[in-house]
C-alpha positions as CSV (number, residue, x, y, z in Angstrom):
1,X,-1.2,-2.0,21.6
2,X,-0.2,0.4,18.9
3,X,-2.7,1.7,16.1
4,X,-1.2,-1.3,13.8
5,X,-2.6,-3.7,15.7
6,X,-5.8,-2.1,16.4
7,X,-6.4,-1.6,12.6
8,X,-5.5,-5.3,12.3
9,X,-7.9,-6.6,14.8
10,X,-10.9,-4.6,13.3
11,X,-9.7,-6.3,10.3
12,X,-9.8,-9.4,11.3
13,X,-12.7,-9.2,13.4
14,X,-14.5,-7.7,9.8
15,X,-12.9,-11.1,8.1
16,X,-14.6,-13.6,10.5
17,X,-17.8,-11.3,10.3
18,X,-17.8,-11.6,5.9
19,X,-15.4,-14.7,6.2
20,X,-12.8,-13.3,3.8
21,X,-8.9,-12.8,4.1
22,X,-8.4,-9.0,4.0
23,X,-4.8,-8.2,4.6
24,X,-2.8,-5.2,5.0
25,X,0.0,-5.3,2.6
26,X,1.2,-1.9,2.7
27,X,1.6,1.1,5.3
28,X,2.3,4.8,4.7
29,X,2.9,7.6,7.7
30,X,3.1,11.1,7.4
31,X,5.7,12.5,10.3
32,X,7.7,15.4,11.2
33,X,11.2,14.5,11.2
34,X,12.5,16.7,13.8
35,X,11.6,14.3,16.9
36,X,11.9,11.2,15.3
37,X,14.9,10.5,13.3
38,X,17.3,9.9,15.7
39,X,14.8,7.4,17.3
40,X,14.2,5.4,13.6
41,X,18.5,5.8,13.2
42,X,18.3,3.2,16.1
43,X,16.4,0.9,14.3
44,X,19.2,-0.2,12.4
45,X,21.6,1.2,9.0
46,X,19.3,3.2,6.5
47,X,20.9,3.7,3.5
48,X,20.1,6.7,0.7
49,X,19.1,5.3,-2.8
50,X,20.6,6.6,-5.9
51,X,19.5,8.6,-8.3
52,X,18.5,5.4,-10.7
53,X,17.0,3.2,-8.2
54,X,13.7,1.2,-9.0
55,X,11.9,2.7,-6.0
56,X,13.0,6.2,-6.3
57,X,11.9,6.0,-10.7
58,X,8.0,4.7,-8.7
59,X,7.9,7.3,-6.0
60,X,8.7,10.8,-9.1
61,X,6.3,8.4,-11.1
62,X,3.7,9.1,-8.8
63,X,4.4,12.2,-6.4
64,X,5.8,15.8,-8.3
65,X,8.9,14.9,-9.4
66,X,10.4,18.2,-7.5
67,X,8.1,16.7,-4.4
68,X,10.7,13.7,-3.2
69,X,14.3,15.4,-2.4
70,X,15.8,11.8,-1.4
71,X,14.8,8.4,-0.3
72,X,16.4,6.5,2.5
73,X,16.0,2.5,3.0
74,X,16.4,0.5,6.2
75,X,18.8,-1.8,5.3
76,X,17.9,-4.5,3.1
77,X,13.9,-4.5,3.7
78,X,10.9,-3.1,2.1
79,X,11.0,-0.6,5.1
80,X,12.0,3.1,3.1
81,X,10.9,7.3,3.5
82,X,11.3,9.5,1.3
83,X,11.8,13.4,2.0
84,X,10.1,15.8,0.7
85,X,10.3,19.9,0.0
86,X,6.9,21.1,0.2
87,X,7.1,22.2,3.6
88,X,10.7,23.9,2.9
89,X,12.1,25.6,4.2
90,X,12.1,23.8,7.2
91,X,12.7,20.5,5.2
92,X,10.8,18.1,8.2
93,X,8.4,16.1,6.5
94,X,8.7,13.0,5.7
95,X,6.7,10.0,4.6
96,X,7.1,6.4,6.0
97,X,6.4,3.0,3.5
98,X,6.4,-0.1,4.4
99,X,5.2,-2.8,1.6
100,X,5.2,-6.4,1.1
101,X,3.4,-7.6,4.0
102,X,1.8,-10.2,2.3
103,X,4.0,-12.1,-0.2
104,X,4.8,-15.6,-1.0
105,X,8.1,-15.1,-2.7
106,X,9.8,-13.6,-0.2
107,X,9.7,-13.0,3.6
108,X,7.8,-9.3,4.6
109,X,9.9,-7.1,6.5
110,X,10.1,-8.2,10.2
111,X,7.2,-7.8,12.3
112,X,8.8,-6.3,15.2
113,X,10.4,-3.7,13.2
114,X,7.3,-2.9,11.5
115,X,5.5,-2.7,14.9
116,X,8.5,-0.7,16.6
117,X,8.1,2.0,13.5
118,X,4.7,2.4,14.1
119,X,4.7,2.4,17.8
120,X,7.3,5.5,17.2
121,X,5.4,7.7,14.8
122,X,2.0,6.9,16.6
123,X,0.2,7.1,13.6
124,X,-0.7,5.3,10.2
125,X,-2.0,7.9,7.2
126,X,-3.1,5.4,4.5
127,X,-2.8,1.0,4.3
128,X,-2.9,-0.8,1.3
129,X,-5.6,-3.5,1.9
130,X,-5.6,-7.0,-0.2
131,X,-7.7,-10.1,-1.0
132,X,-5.9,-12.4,-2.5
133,X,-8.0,-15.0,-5.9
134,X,-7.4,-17.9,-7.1
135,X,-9.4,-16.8,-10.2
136,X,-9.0,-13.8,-12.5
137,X,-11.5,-10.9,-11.9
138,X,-14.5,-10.5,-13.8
139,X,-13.4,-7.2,-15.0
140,X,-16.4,-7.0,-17.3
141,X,-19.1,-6.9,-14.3
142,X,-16.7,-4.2,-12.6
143,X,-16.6,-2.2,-15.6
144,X,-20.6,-1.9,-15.3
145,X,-19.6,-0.3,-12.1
146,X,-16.1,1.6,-12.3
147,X,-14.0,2.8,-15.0
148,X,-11.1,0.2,-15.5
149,X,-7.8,1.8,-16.7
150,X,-5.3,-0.6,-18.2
151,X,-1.7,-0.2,-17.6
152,X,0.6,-0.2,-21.1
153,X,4.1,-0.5,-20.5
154,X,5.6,2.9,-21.3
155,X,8.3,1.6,-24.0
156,X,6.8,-1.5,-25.2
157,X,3.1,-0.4,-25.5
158,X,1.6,-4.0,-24.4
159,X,-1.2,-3.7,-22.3
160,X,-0.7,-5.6,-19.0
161,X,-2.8,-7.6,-16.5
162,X,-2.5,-4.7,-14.1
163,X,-6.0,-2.9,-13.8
164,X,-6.7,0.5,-11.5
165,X,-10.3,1.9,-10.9
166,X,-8.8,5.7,-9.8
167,X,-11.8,7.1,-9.4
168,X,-13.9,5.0,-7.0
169,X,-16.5,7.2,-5.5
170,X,-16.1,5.8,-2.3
171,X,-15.0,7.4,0.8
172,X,-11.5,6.7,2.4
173,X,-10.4,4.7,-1.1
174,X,-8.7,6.6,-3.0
175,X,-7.8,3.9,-5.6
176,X,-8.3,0.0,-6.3
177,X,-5.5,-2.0,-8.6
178,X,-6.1,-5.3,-9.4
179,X,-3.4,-7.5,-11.1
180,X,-1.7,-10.6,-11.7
181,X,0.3,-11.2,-8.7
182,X,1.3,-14.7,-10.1
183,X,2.5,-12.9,-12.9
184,X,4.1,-10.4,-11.2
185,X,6.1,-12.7,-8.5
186,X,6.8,-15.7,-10.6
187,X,4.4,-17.7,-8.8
188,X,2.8,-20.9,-9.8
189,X,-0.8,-21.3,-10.3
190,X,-3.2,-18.9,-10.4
191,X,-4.0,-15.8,-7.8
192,X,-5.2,-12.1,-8.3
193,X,-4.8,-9.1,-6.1
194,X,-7.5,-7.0,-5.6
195,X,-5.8,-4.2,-3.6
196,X,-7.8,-0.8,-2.1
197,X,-5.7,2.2,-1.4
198,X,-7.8,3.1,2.4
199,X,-7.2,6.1,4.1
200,X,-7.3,6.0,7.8
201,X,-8.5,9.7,9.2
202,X,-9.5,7.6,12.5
203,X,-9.8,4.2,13.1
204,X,-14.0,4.5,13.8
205,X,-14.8,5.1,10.4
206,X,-12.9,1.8,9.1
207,X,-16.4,0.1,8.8
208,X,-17.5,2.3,5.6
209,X,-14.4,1.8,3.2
210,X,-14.3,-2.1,4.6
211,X,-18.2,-2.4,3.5
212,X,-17.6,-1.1,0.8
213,X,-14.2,-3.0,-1.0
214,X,-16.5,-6.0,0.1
215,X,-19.1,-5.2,-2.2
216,X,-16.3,-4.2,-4.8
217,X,-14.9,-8.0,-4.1
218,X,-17.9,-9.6,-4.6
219,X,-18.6,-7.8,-8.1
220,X,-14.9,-9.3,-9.1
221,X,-15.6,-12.5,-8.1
222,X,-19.5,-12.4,-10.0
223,X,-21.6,-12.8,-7.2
């Protein structure tokens, strides 16, 4: 068993316990690059993005744009790292994302990649954790609580249905976003994201961060 799947079981074994549907839709690792990149090469073709790539624009959005030297993507799924400088010169680090675990309008990457990554870097630094709503957020009774930051496109100036609480006060979240995922996919119907950015220093310590996005779900949903 490999920490993926433990994290997953204490999820799920926290969803039977609250009888929710907490899911991991993201994964980020930290690693050294100097024992494991021939070992990831064998996973399959990764391919470097160019300079005007959607995911490259995200990554300088949100890291030091001098920060990420290059991104590389394993073939065609949501499966990328990026390098980085900050450790130069020895140029080793690297940080592992995998995203789209839970989607409806397309297939996540495959598990037993994902698993096989995981298993070979023997570690996970942060998850994205999601509930998915079939009912928008009561963003008023969360704004008692937190302070909601709406996203405006940058050339269009419209504010959006995308909502991030970036200071949460909590320990091991470092952010929540909640949005339109309908919206966002092209999906019919209603459904929100509530999603909780959870750093994972050990495993043990799961139960705070976990107890605590409950209480931030059940605020959204106006209980």
């Amino acid at each position: 068993m490999n920490v993926l799947q433990e994290v997953e079981n204490y999820i799920n074994e926290y969803n039977q316990l609250i009888d929710e549907d907490l899911e991991i839709d993201s994964i980020r690792i930290e690693f050294s690059k100097q024992y494991k990149k021939e070992h990831l090469e064998q996973l399959g073709k990764w391919n470097k993005l160019q300079k005007n790539s959607n995911i490259l624009y995200k990554l300088k959005n949100r890291l030091q744009d001098d920060e990420v030297t290059s991104v590389m993507r394993l073939e065609k799924y949501n499966i990328y790292y990026y390098n980085t400088n900050n450790d130069k010169p020895k140029y080793r680090k690297a940080t592992m994302i995998i995203f789209g675990l839970k989607q409806y309008h397309k297939d996540p990457p495959p598990k037993h990649i994902v698993n096989e990554i995981v298993s070979l870097l023997n570690d996970i630094t942060n998850i994205d954790l999601c509930l998915d709503m079939k009912q928008k957020p009561n963003l008023e009774a969360l704004s008692r609580y937190f302070t909601l930051k709406q996203y405006v496109e940058p050339k269009s100036k419209k504010p959006t249905d995308t909502y991030y609480i970036n200071d949460t006060n909590i320990l091991m979240i470092d952010k929540i976003t909640i949005y339109n995922k309908a919206l966002k996919n092209s999906l019919d119907g209603i459904l929100w994201r509530v999603e909780a950015l959870i750093q994972i220093p050990n495993i043990k310590y799961l139960a705070l961060p976990l107890q605590e996005f409950k209480e931030v779900i059940d605020i959204a949903k106006g209980k």
